[in-house]
N, C-alpha and C positions, 0 to 999 in steps of 0.2 A: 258633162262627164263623157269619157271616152272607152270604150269597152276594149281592151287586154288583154295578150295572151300570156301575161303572168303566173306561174303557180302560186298558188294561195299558199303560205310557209303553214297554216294550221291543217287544210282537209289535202291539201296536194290539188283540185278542181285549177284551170286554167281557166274558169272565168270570172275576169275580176273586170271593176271600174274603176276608174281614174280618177281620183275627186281632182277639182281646183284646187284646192291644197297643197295636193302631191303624195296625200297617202292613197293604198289600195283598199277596195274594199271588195272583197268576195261575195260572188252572188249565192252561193250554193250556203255556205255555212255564215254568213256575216261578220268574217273577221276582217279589223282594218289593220294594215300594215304602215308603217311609215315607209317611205320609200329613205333608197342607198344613195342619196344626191351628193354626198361626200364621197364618192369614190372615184368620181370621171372629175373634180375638179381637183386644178390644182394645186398642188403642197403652195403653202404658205411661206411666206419668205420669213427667212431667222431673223430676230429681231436686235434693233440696233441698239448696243448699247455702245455710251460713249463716256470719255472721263476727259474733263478741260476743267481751265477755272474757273469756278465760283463767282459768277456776277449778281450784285444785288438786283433790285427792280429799277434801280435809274442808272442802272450800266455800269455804274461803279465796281473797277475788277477786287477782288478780294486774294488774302493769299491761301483759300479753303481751296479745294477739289470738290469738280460736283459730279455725278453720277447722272445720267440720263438716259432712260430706259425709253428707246422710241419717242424720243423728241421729250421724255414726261420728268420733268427732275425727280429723281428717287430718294437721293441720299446725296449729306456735304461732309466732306472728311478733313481733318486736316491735314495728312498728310499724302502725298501724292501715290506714294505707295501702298496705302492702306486703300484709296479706291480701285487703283487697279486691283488688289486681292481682291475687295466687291466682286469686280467687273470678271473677275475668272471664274469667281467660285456663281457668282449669276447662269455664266455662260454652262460653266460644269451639272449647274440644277436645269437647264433650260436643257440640256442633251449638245449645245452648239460648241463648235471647236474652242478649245480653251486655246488659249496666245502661252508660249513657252515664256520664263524670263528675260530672257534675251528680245524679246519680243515687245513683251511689256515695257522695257525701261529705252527703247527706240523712239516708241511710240509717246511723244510728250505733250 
């Protein structure tokens, strides 16, 4: 353990320890703190969603649309335009940029 000039967020005391963990632990009042290790790393990349055809497990292509969330098959549609709506309205719950119409129907 490593001794800290941390404020303790419960008595305000700067003396804290350092577990191996990575929480704090206060000497004076015994509170433990999780440490803010989410803050100095970085944002996470937006996630890939993609729409191609539908292939079974022995590669055989089909005429469905498949949805793929991060490499993971989500959803098979029939029609090509109903997975792009998915694929917007995914992107619109996730906060990532939604692709305009024109945009969408480029993209095949």
């Amino acid at each position: 353990m490593k001794t800290t000039k941390e404020e303790c967020l419960n008595c305000g005391a700067f003396s804290t320890l350092r577990n191996p963990d990575g929480t704090i632990r206060c000497l004076e009042c015994e509170h433990v703190t999780e440490t803010q290790q989410a803050a100095w790393l970085p944002p996470s990349p937006p996630p890939v969603i993609t729409v191609s055809r539908y292939r079974k497990a022995d590669g055989f292509p089909t005429r469905n649309y498949a949805i793929h969330f991060d490499g993971v098959l989500l959803a098979v549609t029939v029609y090509r335009k109903g997975a792009v709506a998915v694929k917007e309205k995914l992107m619109e719950m996730l906060g990532g940029p939604a692709m305009s119409p024109v945009q969408a129907e480029t993209t095949k």
